[in-house]
C-alpha positions in Angstrom: 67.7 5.8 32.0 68.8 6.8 28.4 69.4 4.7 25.5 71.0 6.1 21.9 69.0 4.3 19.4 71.1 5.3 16.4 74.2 7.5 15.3 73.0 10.3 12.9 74.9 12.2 10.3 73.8 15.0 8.4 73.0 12.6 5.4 71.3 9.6 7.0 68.5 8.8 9.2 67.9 8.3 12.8 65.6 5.4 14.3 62.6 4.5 13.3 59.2 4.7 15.0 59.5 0.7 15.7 62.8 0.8 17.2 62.2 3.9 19.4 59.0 2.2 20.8 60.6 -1.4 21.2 63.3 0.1 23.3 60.8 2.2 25.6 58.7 -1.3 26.0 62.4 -3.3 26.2 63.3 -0.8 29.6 59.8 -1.0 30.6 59.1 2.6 30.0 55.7 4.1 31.6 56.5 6.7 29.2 59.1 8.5 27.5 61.0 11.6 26.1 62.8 11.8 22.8 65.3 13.4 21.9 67.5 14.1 18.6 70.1 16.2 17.0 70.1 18.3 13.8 73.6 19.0 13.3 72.7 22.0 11.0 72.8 23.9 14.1 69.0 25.4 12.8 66.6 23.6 15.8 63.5 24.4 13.9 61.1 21.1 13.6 60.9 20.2 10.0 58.0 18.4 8.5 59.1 14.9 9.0 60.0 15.9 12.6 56.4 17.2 12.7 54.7 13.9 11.3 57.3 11.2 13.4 56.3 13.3 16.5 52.4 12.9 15.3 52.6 9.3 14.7 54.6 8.2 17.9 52.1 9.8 20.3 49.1 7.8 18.6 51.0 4.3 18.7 53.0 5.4 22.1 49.3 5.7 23.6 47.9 2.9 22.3 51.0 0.5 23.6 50.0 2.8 27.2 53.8 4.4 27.3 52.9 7.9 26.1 55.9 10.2 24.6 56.2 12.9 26.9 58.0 15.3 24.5 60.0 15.3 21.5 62.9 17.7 21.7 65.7 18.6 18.9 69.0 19.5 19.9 72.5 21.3 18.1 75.8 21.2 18.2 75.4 24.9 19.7 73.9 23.6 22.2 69.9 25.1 20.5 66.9 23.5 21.1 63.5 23.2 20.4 60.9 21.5 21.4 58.9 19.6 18.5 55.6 18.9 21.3 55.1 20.0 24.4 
């Protein structure tokens, strides 16, 4: 099952962490896989990708459904994986 938390544009913000895990304890997740877009078209993780990846697998854990991987998408159809 997916679920599109929020629509992105190169000037806002997607989701937050407590809306990501509300909607993987809403569909009663066991665990999870995010995904999001940076319509740049670069893939590379930046810092904030870095530290939102960081601080979801603490709190993911500690609600026992774990984020699997975090993986950034583009237009091009590039990707890269922010964990693993």
């Amino acid at each position: 099952m997916q679920r599109a938390l929020s629509p992105c544009t190169a000037h806002t913000a997607g989701a937050g962490r407590a809306t990501i895990l509300r909607a993987a304890l809403d569909m009663a997740a066991v665990s999870f896989v995010l995904a999001h877009n940076h319509p740049s078209g670069d893939p590379t993780p930046t810092g904030e990708d870095h530290a939102m990846t960081h601080e979801l697998r603490h709190l993911s854990h500690e609600l026992n459904v774990p984020l699997q991987a975090h993986v950034i998408v583009t237009p091009s159809g590039r990707y890269a994986a922010v964990m693993e």
